[in-house]
N, C-alpha and C positions, 0 to 999 in steps of 0.2 A: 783815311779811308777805312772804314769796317774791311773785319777779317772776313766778314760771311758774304758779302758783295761777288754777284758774278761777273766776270772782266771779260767784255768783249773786244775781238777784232775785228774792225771793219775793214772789206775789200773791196771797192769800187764805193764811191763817194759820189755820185753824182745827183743829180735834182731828186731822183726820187727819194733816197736816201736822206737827205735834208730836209725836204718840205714833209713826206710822208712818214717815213722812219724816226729820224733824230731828238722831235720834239716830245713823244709818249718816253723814248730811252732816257733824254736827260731828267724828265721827270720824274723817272721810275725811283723808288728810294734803293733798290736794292741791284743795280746797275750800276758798273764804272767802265766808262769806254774809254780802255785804254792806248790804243795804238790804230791807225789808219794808211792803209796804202790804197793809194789811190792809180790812176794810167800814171804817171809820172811824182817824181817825188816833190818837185814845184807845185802841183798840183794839192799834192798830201797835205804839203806844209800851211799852203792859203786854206786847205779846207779846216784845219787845225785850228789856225790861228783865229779863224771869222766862228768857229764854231765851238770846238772843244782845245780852247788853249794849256791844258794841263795832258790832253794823248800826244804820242809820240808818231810823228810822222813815220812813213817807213817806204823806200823805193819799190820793194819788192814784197810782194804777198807772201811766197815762200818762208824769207825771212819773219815776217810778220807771224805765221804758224810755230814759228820755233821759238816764239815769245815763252819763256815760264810764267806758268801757272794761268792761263790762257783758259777760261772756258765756254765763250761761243765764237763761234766764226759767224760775222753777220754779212751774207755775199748780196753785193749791188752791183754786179758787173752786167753789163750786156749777155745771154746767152752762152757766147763761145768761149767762154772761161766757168762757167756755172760747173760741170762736170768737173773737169783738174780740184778748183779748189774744193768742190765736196768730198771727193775721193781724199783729198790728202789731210784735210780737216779730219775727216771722221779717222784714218788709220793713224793721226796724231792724237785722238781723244777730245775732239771738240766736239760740243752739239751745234748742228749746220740749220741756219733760217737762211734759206736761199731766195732768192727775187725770181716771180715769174718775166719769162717762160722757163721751162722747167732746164730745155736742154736744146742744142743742135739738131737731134733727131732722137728718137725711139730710141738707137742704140744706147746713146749716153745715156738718157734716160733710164735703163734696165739696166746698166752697170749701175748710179747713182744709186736705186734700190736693192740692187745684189749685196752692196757694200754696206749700207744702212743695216741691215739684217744681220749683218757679221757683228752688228755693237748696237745689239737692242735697248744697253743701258744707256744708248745718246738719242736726246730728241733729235727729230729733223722735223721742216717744216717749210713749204712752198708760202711766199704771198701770194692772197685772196687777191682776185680781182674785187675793186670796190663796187660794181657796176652788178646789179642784182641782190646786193648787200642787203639795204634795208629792209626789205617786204621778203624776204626769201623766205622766212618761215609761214608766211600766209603762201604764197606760192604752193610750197611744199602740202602744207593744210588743206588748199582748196583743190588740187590734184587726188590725195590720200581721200577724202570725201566724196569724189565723182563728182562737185560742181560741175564740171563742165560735160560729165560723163566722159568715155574712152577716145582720149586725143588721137586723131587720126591724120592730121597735118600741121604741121609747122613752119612756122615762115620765119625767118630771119632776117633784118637788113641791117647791115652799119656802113655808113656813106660818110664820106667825108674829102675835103677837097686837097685835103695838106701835098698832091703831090702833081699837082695841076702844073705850076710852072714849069714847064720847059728847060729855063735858063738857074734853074735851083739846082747847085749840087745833091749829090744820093745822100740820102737819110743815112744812118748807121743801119733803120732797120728795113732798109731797099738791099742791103752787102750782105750775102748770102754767107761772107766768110764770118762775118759779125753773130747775124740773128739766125741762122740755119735757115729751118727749112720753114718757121716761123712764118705765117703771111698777114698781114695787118692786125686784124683783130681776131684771127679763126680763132687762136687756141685759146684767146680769153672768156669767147663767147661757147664754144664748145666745151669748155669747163662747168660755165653753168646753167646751159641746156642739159649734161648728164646729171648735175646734181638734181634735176626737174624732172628729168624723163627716164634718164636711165642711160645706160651705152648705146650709140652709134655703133652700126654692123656692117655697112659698107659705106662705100659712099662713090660717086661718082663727079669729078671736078674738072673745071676749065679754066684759064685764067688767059689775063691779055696786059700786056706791059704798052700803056700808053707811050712812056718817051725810054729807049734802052739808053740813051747816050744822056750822060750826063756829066759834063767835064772832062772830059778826057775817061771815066768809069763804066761799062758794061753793064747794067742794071741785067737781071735774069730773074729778080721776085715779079710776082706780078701786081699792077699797080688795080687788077681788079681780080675777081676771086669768083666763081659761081660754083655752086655745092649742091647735088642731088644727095640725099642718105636716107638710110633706113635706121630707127632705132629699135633695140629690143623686144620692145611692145607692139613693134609691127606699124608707129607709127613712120607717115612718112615727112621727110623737112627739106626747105627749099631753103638754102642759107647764102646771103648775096652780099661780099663785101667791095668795097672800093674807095681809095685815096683819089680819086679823080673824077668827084660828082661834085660840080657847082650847087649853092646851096641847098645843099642834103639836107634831108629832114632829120629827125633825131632817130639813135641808134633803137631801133624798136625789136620784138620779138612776140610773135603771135599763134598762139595755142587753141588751135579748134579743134571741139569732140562733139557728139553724138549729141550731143543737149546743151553747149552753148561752146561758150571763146572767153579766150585772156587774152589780154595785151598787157605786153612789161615796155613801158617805156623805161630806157634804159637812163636817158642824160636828164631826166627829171625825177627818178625812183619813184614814177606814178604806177598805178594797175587798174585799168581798165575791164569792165568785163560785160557780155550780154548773154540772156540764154534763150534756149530754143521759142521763136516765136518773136521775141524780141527785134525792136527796126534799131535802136542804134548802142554804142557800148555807155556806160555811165560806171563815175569815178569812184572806184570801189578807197575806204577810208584805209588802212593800215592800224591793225588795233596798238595801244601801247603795249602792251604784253609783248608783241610778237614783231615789233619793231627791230633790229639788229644795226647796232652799230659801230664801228667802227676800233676795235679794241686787240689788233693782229700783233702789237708787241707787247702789252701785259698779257695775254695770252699764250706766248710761245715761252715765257720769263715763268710762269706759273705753272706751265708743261715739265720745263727744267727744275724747278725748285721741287716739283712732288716726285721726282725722281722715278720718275717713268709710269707713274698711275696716271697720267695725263698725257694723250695722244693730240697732239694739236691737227687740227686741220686746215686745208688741205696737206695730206701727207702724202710721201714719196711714191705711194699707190694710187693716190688721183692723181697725180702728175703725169702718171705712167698712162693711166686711162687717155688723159688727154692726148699726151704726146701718139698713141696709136691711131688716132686722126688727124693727126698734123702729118703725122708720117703716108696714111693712106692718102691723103691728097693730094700729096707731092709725088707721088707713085702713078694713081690714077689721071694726073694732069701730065707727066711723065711717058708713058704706054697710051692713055686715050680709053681706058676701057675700065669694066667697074671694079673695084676692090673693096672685097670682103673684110674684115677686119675679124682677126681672131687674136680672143685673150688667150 
């Protein structure tokens, strides 16, 4: 092994981490992942063995932290460990790539960022949702341009049926103790509607849990989500999620202003658009330039290597951002009434 290789630990193992993460890191020339804890140390071991037979399994994360010479922490846990191990990573001296969602609520959230700030010379760095990826800098371009002129409504939907059965045990991310206060897709999509529009200032929400009983478990996320808010700009959005719509259309997102409309299909990375006067929308191309793809671990390796001239994003402040709308909704579906959102 080269002396200059940065040695990572990994903490939760699971699908995403494999399928998405693993294969950019073993590729990377200047990456050696050395040690992995996984929920159990059986676990660790089979993920070891089928994937990096030369890391060191490890039962316990903590322990895993206390490894020498250790310098990233790469967290794939579900939520309700995301906070512990960042906090204890960064006041060990590791730089944290954490898995979205950021945190259990707001508060983790703003501790996660209190603590970042106390060791400016450690990257941190949230995973991107891939879902808006590709075309997001024409997004961004045809917004900054007034294409559409000044957006005045926004529509959101993401439907999908995965919690339709009855007879189906609770998802991990139905257990409030798991995923917090997290509801299907808000925080993913709410992340990059503000990269488009700007902050969310209030919002007003309702939700309805189709089946509570599931196995002998209490279900209390709700299995459907409805979103009034208001963004920055004065625009307004109508954001509508749900695990229990028979064949749903695809996860869409629709931007109307003064002089036409976008639509981002979301499960196809299409963009659609019409302008004022116009009877239907027609399929706007994606130039090569401005294509974006897919590059969230040589990017956060390349943050750390330039020793801190390199901010990767999303960072522990978009996180933040987000999570203050995960948090209003659970508030505002909570009480019944609207909530304001202050940075």
């Amino acid at each position: 092994m080269q002396k200059n290789k940065l040695r990572i630990g990994i903490v939760g193992a699971g699908g995403i981490v494999k399928t998405r993460h693993l294969p950019a890191l073993k590729k990377h020339p200047e990456v050696d992942i050395v040690a992995v804890s996984n929920s159990t140390y059986e676990s660790s071991e089979k993920f070891c063995k089928e994937n990096l037979p030369s890391a060191t399994p490890m039962a316990n994360w903590a322990d895993l932290l206390a490894l020498p010479d250790l310098d990233i922490i790469w967290i794939g846990t579900p939520p309700y460990m995301h906070s512990a191990v960042t906090v204890s990573a960064l006041e060990a001296g590791k730089h944290v790539f954490c898995q979205a969602r950021m945190s259990m609520d707001l508060a983790e959230a703003e501790e996660m960022l209190a603590v970042s700030k106390r060791f400016p010379e450690l990257v941190t760095m949230l995973c991107p949702p891939p879902f808006g990826m590709r075309a997001d800098l024409l997004i961004k371009k045809l917004l900054a341009e007034n294409f559409i002129g000044k957006p005045h409504d926004v529509r959101m939907q993401s439907f999908n049926g995965q919690y339709l059965n009855p007879e189906a045990p609770a998802h991990w991310r139905q257990k409030i103790e798991i995923s917090g206060l997290n509801v299907l897709t808000l925080g993913i999509y709410v992340e990059v509607m503000q990269r488009w529009l700007g902050d969310i200032v209030g919002v007003f929400a309702r939700g309805k849990i189709l089946t509570a009983e599931r196995r002998g478990y209490h279900v209390i996320v709700p299995d459907m989500l409805n979103v009034l808010c208001i963004f920055e700009s004065g625009a307004e959005g109508v954001l509508e999620f749900s695990g229990v719509h028979a064949g749903a259309p695809n996860d869409r997102l629709r931007i109307f202003g003064d002089r036409g409309a976008l639509l981002y299909d979301f499960t196809n990375e299409h963009v659609r658009s019409v302008k004022y006067g116009g009877r239907e929308m027609e399929e706007m191309e994606v130039p090569k330039d401005l294509v974006t793809e897919w590059s969230v671990e040589n990017d956060f390796i390349a943050a750390v290597k330039s020793k801190g001239r390199i901010r990767p994003r999303p960072s522990f402040e978009d996180g933040v951002r987000y999570m203050r709308v995960v948090q209003a909704v659970a508030d505002s579906r909570a009480r019944n009434e609207w909530v304001p959102i202050k940075k």
